[in-house]
N, CA, C and O of each residue as an XYZ file, in Angstrom:
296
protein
N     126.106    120.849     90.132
C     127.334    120.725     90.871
C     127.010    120.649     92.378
O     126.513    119.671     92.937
N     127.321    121.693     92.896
C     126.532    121.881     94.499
C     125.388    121.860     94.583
O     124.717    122.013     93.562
N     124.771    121.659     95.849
C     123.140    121.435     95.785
C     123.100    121.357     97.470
O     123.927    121.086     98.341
N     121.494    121.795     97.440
C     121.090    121.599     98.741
C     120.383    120.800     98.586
O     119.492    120.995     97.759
N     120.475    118.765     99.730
C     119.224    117.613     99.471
C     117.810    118.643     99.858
O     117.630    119.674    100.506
N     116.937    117.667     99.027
C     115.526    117.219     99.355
C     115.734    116.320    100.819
O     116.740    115.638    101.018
N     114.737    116.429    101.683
C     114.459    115.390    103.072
C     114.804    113.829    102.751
O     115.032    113.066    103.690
N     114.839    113.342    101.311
C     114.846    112.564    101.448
C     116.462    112.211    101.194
O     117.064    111.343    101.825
N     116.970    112.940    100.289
C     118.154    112.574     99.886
C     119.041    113.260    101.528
O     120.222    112.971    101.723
N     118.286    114.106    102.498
C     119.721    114.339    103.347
C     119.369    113.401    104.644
O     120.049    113.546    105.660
N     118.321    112.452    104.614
C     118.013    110.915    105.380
C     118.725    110.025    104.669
O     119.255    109.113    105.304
N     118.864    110.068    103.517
C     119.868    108.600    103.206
C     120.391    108.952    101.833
O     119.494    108.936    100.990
N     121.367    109.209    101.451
C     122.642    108.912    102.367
C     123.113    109.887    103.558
O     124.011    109.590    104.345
N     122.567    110.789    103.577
C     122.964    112.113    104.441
C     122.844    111.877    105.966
O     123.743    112.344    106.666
N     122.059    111.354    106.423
C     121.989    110.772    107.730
C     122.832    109.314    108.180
O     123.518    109.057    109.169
N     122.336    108.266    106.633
C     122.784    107.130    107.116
C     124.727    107.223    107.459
O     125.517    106.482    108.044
N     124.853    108.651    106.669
C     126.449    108.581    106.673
C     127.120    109.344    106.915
O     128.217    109.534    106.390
N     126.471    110.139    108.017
C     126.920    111.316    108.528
C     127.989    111.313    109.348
O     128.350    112.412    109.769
N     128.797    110.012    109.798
C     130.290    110.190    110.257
C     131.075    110.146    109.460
O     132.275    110.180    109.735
N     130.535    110.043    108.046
C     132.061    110.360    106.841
C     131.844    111.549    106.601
O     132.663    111.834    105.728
N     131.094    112.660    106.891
C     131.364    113.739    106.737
C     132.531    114.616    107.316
O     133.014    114.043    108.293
N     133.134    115.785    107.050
C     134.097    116.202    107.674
C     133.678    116.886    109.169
O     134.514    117.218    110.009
N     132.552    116.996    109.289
C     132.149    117.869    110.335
C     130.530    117.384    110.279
O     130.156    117.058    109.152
N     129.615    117.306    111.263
C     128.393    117.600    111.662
C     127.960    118.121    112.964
O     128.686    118.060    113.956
N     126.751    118.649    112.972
C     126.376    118.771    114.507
C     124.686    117.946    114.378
O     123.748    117.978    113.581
N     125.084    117.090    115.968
C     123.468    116.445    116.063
C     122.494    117.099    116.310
O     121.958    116.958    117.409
N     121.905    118.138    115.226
C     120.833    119.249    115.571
C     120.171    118.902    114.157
O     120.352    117.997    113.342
N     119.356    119.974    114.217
C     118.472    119.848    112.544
C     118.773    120.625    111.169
O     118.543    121.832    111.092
N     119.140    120.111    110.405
C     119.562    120.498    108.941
C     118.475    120.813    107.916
O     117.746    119.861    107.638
N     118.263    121.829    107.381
C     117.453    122.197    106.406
C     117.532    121.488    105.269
O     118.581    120.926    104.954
N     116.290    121.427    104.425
C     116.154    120.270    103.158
C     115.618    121.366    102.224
O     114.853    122.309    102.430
N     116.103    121.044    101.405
C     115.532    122.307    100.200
C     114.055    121.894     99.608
O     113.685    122.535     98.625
N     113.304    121.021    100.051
C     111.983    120.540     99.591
C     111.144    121.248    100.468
O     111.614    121.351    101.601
N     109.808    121.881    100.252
C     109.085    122.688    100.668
C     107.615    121.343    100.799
O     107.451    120.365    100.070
N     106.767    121.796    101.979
C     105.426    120.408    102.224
C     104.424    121.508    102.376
O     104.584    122.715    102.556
N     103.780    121.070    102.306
C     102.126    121.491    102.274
C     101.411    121.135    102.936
O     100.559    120.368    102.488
N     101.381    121.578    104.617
C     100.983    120.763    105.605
C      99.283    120.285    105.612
O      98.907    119.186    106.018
N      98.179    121.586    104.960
C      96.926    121.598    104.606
C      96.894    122.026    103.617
O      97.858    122.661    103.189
N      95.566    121.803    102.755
C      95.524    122.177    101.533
C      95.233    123.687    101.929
O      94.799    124.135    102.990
N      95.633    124.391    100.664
C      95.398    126.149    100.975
C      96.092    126.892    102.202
O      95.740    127.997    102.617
N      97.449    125.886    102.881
C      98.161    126.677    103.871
C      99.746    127.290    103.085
O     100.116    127.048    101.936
N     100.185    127.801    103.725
C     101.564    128.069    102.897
C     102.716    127.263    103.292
O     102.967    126.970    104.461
N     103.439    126.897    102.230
C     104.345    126.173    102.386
C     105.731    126.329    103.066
O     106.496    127.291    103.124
N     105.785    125.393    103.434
C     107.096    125.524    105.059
C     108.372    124.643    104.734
O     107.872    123.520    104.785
N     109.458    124.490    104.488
C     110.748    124.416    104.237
C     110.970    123.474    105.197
O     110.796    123.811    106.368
N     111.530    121.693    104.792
C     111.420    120.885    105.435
C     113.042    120.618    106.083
O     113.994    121.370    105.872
N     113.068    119.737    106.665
C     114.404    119.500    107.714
C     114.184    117.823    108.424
O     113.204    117.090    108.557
N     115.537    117.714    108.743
C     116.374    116.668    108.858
C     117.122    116.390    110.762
O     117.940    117.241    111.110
N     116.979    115.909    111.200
C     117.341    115.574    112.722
C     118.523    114.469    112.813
O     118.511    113.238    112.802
N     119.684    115.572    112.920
C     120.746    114.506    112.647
C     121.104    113.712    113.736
O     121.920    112.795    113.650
N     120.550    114.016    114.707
C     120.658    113.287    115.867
C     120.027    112.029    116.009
O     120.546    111.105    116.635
N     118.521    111.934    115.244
C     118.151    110.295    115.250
C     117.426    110.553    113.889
O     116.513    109.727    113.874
N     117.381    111.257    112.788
C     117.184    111.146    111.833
C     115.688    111.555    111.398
O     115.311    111.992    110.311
N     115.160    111.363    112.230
C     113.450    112.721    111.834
C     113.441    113.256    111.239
O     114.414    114.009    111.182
N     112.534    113.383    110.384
C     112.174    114.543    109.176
C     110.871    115.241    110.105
O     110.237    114.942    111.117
N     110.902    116.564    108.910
C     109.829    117.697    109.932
C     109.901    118.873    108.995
O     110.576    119.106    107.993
N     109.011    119.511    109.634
C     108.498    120.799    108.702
C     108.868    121.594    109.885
O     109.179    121.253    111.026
N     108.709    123.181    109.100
C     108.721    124.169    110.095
C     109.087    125.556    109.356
O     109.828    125.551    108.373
N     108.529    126.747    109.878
C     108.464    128.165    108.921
C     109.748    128.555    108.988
O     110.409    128.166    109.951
N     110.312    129.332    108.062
C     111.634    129.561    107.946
C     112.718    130.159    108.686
O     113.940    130.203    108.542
N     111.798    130.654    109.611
C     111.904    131.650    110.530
C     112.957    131.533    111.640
O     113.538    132.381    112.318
N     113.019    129.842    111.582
C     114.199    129.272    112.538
C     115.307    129.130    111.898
O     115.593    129.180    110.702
N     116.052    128.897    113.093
C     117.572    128.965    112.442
C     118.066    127.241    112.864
O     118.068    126.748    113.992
N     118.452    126.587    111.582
C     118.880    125.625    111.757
C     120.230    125.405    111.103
O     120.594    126.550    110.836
N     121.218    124.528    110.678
C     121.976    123.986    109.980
C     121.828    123.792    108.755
O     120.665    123.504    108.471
N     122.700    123.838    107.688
C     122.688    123.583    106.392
C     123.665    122.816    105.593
O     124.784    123.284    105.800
N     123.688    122.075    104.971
C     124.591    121.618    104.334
C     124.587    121.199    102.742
O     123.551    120.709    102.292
N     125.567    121.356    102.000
C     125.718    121.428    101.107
C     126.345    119.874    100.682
O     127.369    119.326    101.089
N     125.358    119.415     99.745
C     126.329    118.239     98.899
C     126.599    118.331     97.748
O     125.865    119.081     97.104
N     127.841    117.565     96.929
C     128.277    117.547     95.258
C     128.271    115.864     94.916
O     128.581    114.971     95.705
N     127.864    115.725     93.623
C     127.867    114.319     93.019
C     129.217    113.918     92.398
O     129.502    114.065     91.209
N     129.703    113.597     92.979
C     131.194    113.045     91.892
C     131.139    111.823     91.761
O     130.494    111.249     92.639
N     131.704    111.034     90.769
C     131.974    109.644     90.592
C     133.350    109.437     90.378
O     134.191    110.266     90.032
N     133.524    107.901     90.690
C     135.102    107.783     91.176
C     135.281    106.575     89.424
O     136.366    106.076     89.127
């Protein structure tokens, strides 16, 4: 039902269509997909730049934006 995207799913459609949303802010949104920047490092919780659309890593530790999407069909 609800879900938090992967980086890729909140870059497209999530970025490409972020003025049909009811609300955004042009800052960075958390992605529920985790990267592995080196082998044998710990994994860091990826994110989304709604302002020009960048993807990026970073420890959890920050505080960013979140958003929630649902799949419905019409």
């Amino acid at each position: 039902d609800w879900f938090i995207p992967t980086r890729p799913q909140l870059s497209n459609p999530g970025y490409e269509c972020r003025i049909a949303w009811d609300s955004y802010v042009c800052s960075l949104y958390w992605a529920s997909d985790f990267i592995y920047p080196v082998p044998g490092a710990p994994s860091s919780p990826g994110w989304v730049n709604m302002a020009n659309g960048a993807l990026g890593q970073c420890y959890s530790t920050n505080s960013f934006y979140i958003r929630a999407f649902r799949c419905v069909t019409y």
